[in-house]
N, CA, C and O atoms as a Tripos MOL2 file, in Angstrom:
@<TRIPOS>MOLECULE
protein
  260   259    65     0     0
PROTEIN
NO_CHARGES

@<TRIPOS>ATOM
      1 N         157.9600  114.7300   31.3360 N.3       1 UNK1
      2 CA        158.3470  115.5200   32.4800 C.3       1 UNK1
      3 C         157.3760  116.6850   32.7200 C.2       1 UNK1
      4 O         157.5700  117.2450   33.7990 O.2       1 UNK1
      5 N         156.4680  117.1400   32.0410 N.am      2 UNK2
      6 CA        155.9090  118.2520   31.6990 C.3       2 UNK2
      7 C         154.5090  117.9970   31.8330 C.2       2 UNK2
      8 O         153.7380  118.9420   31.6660 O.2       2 UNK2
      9 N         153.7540  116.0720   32.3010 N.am      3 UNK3
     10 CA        152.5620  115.9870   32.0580 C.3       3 UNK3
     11 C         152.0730  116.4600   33.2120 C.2       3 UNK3
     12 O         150.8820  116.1490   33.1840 O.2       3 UNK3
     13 N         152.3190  117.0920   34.3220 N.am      4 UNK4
     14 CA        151.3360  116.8140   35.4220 C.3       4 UNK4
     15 C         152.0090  118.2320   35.9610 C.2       4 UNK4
     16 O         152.1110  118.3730   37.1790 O.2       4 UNK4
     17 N         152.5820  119.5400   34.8640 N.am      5 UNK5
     18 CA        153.0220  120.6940   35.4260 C.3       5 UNK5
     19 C         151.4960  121.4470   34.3400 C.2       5 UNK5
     20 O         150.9580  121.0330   33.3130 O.2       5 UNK5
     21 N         151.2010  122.9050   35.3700 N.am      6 UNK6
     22 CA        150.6510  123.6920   34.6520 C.3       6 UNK6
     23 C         151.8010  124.5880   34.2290 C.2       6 UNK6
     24 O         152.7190  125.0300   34.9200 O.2       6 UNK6
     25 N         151.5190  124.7720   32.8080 N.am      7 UNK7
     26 CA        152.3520  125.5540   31.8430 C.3       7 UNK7
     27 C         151.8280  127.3800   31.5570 C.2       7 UNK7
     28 O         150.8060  127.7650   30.9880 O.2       7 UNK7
     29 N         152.8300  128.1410   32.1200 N.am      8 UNK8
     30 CA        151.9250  129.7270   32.1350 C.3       8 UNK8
     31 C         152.6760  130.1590   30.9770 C.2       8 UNK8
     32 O         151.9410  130.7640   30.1960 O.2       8 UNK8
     33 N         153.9810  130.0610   30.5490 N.am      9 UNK9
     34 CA        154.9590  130.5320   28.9440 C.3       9 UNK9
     35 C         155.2660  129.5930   28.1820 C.2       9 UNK9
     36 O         155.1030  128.4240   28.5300 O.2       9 UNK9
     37 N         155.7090  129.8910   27.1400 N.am     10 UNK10
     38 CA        156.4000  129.1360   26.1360 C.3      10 UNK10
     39 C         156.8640  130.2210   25.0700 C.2      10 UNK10
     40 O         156.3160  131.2100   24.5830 O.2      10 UNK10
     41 N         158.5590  129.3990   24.8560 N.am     11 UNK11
     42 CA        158.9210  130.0830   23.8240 C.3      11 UNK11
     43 C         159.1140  129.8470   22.8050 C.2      11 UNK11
     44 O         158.2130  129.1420   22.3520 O.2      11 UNK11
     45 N         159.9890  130.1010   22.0030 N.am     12 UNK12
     46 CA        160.7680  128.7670   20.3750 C.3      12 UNK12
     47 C         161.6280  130.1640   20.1000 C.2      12 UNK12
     48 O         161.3100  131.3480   19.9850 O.2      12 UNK12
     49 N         162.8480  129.4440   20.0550 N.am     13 UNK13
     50 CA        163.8520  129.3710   19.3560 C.3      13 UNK13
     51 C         164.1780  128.9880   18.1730 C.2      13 UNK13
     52 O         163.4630  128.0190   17.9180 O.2      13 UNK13
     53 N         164.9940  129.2560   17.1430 N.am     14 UNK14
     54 CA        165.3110  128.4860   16.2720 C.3      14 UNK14
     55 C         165.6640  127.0120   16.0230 C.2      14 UNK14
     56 O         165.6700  126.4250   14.9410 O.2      14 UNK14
     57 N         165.9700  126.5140   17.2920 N.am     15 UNK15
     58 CA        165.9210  124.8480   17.1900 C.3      15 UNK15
     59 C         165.8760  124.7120   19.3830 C.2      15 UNK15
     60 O         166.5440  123.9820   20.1160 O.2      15 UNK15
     61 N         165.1330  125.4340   19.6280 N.am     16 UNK16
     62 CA        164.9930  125.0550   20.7350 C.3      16 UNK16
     63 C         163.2910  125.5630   21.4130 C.2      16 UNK16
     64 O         162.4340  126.1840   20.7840 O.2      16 UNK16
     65 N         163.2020  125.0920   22.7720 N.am     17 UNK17
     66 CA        161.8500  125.6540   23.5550 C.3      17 UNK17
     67 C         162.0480  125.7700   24.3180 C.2      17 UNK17
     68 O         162.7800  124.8720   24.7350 O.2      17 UNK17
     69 N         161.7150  126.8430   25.3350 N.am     18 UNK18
     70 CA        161.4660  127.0820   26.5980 C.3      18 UNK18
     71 C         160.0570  127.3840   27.1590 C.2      18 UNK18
     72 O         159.1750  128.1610   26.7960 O.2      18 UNK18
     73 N         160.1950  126.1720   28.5400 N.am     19 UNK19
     74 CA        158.8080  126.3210   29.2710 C.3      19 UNK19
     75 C         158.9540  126.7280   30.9970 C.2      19 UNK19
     76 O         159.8080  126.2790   31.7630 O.2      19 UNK19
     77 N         157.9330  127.6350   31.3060 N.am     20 UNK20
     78 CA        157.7670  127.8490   32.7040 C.3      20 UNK20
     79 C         156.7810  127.9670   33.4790 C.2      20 UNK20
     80 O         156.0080  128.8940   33.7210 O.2      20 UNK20
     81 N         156.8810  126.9850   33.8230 N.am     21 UNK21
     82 CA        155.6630  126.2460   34.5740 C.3      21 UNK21
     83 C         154.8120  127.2640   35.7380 C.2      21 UNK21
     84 O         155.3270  128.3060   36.1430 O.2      21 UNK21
     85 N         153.7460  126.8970   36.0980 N.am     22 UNK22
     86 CA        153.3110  127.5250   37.5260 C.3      22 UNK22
     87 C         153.9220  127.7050   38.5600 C.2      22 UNK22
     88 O         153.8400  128.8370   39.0370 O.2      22 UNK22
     89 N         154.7190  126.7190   39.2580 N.am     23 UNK23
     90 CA        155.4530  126.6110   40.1400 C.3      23 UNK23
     91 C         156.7360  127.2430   40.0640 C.2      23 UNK23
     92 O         157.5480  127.1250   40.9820 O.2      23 UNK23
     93 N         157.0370  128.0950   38.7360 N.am     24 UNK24
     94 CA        158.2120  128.7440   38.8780 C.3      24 UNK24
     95 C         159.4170  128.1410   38.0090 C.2      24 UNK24
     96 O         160.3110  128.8830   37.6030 O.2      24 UNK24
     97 N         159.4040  126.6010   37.7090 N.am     25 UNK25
     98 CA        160.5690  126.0010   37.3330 C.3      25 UNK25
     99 C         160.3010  126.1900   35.5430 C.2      25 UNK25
    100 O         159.2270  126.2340   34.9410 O.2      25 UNK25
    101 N         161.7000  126.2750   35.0100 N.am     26 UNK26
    102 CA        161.8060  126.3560   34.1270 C.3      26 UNK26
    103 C         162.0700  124.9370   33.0430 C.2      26 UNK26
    104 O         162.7560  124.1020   33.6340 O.2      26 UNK26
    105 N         161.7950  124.6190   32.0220 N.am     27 UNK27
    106 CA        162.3200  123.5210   31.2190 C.3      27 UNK27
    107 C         162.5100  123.9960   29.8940 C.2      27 UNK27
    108 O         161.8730  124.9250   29.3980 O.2      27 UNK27
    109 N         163.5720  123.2110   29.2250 N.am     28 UNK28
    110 CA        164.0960  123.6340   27.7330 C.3      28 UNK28
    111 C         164.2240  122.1500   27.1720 C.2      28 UNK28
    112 O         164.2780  121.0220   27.6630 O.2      28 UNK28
    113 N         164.2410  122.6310   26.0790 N.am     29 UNK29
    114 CA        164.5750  121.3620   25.1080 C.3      29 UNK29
    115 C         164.8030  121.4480   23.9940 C.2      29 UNK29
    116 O         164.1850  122.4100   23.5390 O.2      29 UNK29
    117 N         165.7280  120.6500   22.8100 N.am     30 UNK30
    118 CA        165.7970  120.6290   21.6780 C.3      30 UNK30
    119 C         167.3780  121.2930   21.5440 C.2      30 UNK30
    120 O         168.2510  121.1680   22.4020 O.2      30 UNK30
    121 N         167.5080  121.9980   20.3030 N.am     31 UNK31
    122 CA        168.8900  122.0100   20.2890 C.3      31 UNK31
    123 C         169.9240  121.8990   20.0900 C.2      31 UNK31
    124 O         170.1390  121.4500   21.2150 O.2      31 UNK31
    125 N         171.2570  121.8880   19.4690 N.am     32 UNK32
    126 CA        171.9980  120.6560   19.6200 C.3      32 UNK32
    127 C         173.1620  120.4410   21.0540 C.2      32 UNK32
    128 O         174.0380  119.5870   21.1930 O.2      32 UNK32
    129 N         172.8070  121.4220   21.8630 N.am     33 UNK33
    130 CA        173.9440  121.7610   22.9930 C.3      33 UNK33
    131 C         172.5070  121.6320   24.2570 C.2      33 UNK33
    132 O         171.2900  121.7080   24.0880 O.2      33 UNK33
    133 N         173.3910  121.4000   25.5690 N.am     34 UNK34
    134 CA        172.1090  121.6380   26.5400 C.3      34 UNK34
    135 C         171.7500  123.1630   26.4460 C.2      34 UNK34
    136 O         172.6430  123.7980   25.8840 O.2      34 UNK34
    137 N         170.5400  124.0130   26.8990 N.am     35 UNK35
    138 CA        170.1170  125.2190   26.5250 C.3      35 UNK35
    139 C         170.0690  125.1440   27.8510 C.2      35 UNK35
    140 O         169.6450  124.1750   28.4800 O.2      35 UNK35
    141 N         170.6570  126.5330   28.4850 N.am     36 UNK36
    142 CA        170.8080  127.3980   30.1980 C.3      36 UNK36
    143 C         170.7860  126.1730   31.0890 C.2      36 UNK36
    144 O         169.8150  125.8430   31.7690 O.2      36 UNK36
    145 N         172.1720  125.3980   31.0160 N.am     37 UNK37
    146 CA        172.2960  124.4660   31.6780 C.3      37 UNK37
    147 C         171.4840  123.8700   32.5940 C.2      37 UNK37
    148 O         171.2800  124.0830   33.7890 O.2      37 UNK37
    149 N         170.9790  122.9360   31.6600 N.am     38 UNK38
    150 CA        169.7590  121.6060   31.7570 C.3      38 UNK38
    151 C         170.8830  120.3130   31.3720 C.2      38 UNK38
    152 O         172.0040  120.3650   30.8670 O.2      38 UNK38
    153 N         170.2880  119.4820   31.7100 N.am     39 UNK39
    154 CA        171.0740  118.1550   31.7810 C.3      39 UNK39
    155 C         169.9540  117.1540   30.6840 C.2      39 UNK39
    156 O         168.8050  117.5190   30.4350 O.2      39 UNK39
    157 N         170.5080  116.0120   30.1960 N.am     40 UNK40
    158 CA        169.4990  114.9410   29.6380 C.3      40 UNK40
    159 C         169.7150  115.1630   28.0470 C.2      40 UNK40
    160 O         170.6680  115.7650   27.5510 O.2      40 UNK40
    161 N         168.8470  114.6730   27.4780 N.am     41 UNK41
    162 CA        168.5240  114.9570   26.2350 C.3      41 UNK41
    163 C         167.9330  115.7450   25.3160 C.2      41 UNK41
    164 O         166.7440  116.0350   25.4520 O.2      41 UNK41
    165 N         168.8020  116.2890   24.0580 N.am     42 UNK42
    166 CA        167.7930  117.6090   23.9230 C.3      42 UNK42
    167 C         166.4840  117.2860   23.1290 C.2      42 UNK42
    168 O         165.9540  118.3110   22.7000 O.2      42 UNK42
    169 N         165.8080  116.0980   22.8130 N.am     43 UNK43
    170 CA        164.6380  115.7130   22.3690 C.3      43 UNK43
    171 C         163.7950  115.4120   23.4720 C.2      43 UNK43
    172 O         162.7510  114.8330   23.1700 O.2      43 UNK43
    173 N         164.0030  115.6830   24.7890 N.am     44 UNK44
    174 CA        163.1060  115.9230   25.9220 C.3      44 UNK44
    175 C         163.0740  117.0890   27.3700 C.2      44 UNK44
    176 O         163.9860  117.3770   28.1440 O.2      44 UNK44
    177 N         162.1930  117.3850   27.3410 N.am     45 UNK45
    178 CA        162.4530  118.3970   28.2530 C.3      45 UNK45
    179 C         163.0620  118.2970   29.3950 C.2      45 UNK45
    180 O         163.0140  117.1900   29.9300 O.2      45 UNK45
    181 N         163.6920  119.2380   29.9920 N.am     46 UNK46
    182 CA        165.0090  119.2390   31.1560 C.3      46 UNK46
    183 C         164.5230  119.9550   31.8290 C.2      46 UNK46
    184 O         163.6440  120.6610   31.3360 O.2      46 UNK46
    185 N         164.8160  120.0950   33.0800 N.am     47 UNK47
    186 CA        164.7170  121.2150   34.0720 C.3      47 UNK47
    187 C         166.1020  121.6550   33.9990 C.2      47 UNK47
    188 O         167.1840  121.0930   34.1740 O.2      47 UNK47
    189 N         165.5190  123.5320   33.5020 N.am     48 UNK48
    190 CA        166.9250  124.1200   33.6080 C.3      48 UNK48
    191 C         167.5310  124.2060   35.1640 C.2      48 UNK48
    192 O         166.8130  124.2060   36.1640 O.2      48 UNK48
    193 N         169.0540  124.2820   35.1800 N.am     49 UNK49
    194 CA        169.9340  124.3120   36.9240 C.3      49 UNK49
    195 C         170.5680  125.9450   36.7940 C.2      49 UNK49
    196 O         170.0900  127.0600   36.5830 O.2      49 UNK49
    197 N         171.5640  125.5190   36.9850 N.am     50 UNK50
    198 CA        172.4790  126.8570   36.8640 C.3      50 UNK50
    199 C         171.4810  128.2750   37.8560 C.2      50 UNK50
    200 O         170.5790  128.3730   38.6870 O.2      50 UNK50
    201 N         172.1420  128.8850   37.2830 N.am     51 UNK51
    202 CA        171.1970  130.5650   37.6090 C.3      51 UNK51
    203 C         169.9640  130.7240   37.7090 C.2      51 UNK51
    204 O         169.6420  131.7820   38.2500 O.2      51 UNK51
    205 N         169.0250  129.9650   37.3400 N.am     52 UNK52
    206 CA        167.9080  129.9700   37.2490 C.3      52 UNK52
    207 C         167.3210  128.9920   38.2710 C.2      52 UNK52
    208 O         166.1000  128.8860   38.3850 O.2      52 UNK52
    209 N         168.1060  128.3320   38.9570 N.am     53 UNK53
    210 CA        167.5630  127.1770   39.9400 C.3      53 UNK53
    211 C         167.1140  127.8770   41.2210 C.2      53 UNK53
    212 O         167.8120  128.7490   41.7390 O.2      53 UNK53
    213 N         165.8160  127.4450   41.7810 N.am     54 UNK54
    214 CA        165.3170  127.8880   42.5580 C.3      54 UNK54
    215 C         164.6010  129.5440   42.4550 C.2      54 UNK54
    216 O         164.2360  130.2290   43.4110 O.2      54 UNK54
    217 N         164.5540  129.8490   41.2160 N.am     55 UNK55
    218 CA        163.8260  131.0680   41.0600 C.3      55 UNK55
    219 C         162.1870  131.2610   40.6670 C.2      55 UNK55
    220 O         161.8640  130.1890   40.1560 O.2      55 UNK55
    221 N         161.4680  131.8180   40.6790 N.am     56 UNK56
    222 CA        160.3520  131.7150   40.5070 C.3      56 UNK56
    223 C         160.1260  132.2670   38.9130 C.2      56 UNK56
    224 O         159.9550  133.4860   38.9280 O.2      56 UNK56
    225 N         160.0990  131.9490   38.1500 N.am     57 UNK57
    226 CA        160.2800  132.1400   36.6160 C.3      57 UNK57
    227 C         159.3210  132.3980   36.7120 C.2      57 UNK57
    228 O         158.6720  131.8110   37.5780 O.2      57 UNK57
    229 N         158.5370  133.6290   35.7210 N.am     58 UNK58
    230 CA        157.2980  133.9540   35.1900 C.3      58 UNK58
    231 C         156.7510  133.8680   33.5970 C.2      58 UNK58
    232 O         155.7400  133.4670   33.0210 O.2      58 UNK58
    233 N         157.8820  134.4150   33.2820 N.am     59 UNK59
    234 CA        158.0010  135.0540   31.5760 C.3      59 UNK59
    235 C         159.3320  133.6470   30.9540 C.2      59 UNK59
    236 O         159.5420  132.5870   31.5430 O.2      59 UNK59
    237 N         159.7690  133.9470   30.1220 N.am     60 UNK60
    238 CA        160.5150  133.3360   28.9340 C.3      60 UNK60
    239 C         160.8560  133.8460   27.8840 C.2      60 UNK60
    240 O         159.8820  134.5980   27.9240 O.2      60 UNK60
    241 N         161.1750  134.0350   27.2860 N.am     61 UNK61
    242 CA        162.1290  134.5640   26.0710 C.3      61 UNK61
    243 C         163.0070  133.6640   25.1960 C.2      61 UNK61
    244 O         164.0530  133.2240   25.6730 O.2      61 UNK61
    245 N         162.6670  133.3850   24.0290 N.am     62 UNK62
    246 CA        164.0910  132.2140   23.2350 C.3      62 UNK62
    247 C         164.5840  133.2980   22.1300 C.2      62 UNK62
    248 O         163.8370  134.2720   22.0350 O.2      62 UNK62
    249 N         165.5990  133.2880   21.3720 N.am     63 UNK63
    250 CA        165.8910  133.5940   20.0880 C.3      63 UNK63
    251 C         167.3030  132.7400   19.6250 C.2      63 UNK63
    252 O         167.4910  131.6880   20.2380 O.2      63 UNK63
    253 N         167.9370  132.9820   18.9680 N.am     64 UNK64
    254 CA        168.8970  132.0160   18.4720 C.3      64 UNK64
    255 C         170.0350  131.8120   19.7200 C.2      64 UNK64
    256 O         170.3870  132.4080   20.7370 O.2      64 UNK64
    257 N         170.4200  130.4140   18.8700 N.am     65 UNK65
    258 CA        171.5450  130.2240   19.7490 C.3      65 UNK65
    259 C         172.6640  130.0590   19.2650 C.2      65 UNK65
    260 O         173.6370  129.8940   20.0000 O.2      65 UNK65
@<TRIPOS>BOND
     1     1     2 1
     2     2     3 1
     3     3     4 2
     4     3     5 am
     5     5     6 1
     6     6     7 1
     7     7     8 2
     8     7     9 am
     9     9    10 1
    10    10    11 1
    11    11    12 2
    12    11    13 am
    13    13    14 1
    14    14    15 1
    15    15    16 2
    16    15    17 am
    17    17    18 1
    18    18    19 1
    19    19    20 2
    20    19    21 am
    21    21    22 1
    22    22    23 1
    23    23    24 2
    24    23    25 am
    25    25    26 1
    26    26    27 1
    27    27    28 2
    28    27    29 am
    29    29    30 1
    30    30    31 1
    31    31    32 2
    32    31    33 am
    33    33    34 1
    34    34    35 1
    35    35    36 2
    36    35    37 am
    37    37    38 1
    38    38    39 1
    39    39    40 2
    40    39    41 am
    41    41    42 1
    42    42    43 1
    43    43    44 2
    44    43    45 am
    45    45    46 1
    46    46    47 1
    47    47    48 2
    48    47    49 am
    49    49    50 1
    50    50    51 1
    51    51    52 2
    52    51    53 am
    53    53    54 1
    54    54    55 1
    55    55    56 2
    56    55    57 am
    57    57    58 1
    58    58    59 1
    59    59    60 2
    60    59    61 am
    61    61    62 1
    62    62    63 1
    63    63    64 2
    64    63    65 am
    65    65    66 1
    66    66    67 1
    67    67    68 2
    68    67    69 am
    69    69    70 1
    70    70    71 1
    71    71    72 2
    72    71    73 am
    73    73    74 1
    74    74    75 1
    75    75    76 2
    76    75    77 am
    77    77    78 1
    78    78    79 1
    79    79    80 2
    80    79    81 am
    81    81    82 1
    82    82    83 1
    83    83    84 2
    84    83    85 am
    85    85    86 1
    86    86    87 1
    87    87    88 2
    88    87    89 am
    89    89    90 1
    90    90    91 1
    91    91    92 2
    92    91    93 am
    93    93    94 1
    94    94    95 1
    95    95    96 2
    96    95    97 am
    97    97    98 1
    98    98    99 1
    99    99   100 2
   100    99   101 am
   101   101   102 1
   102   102   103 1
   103   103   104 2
   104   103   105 am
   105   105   106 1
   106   106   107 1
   107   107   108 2
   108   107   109 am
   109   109   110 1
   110   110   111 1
   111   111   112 2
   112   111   113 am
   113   113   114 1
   114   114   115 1
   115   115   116 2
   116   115   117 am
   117   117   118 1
   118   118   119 1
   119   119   120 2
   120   119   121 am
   121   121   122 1
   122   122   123 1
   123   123   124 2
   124   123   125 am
   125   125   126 1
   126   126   127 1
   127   127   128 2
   128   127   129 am
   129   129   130 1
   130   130   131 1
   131   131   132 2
   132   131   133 am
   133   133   134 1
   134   134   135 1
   135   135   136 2
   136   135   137 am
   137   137   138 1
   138   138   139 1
   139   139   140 2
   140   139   141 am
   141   141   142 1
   142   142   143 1
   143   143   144 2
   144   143   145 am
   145   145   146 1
   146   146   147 1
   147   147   148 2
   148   147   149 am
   149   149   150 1
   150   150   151 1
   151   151   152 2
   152   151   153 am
   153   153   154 1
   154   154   155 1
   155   155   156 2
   156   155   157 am
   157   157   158 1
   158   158   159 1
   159   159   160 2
   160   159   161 am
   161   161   162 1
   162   162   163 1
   163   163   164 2
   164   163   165 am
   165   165   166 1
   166   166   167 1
   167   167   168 2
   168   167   169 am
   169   169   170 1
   170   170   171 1
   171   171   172 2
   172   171   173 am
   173   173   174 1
   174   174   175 1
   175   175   176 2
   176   175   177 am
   177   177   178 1
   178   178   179 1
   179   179   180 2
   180   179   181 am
   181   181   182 1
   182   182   183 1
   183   183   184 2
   184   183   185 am
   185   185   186 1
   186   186   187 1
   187   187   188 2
   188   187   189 am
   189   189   190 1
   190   190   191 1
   191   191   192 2
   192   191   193 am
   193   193   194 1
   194   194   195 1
   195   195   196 2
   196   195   197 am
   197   197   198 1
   198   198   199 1
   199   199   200 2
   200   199   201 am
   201   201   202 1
   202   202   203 1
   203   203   204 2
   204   203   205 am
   205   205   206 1
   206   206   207 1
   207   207   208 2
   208   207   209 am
   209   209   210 1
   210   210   211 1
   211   211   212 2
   212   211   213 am
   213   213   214 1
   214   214   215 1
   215   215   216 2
   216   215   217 am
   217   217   218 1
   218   218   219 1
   219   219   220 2
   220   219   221 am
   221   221   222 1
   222   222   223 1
   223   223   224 2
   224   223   225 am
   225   225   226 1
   226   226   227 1
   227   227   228 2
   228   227   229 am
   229   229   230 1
   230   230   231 1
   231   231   232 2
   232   231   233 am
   233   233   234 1
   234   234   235 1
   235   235   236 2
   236   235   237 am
   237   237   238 1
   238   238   239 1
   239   239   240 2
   240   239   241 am
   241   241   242 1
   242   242   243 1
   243   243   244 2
   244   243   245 am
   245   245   246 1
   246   246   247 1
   247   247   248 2
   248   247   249 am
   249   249   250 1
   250   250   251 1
   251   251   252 2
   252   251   253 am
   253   253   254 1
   254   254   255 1
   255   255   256 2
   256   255   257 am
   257   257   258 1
   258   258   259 1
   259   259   260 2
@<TRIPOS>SUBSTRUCTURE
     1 UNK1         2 RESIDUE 1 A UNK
     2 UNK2         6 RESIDUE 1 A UNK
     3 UNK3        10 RESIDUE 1 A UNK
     4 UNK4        14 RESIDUE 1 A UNK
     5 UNK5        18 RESIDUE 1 A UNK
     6 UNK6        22 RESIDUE 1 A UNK
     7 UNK7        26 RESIDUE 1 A UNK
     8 UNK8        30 RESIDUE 1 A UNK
     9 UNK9        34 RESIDUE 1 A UNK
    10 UNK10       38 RESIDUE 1 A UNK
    11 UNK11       42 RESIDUE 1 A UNK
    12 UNK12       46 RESIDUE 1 A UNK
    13 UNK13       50 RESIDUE 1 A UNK
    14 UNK14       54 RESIDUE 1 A UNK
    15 UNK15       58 RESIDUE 1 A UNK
    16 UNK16       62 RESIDUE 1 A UNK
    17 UNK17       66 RESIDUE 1 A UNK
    18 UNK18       70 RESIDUE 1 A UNK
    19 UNK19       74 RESIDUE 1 A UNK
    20 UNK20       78 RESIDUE 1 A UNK
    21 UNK21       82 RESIDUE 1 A UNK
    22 UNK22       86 RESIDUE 1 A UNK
    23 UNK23       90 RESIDUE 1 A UNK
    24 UNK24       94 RESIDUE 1 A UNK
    25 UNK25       98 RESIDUE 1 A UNK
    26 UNK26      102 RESIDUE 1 A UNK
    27 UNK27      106 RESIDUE 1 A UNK
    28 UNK28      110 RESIDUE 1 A UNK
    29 UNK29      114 RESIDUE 1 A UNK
    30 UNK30      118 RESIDUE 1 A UNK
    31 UNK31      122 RESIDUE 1 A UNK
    32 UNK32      126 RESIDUE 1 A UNK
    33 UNK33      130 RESIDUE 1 A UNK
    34 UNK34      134 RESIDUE 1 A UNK
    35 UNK35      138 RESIDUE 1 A UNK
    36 UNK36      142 RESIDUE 1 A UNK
    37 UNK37      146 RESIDUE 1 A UNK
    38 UNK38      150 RESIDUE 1 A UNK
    39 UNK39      154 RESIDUE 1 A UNK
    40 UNK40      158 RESIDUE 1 A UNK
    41 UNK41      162 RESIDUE 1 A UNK
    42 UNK42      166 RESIDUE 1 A UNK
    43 UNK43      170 RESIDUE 1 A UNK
    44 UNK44      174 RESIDUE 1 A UNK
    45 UNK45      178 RESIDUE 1 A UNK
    46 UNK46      182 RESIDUE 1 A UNK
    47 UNK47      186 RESIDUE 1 A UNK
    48 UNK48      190 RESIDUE 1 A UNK
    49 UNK49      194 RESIDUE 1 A UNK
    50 UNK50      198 RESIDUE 1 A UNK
    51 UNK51      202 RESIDUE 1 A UNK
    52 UNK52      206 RESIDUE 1 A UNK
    53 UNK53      210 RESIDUE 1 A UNK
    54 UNK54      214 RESIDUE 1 A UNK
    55 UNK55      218 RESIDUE 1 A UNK
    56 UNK56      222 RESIDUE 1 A UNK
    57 UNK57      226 RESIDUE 1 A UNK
    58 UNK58      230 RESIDUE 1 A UNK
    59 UNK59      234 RESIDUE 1 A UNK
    60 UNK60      238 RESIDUE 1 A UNK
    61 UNK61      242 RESIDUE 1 A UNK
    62 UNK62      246 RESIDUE 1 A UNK
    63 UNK63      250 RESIDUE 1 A UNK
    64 UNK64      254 RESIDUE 1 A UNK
    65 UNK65      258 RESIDUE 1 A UNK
């Protein structure tokens, strides 16, 4: 999901990642729960929905969950 985005952050969590792309969209993965409601599997990256949908993400931040 992630091959053909330019990547400006990345984070890590204790069992998770967060990425935010150029375009603003965010993706997470890993886990054992979905992380900032993303849908799919947590051994592949998701586009996060919820609150964050349609925002122009710059930065990122993980720490435990």
């Amino acid at each position: 999901m992630l091959e053909h985005k330019s990547v400006v952050a990345v984070a890590a969590g204790r069992e998770h990642a967060i990425v935010a792309t150029a375009d603003g969209e965010v993706f997470s993965f890993g886990g054992g729960q979905a992380v900032l409601g993303r849908q799919g599997s947590a051994s592949e990256p998701g586009l996060v929905t919820g609150a964050l949908a349609g925002q122009a993400v710059r930065h990122v931040a993980a720490g435990e969950v």
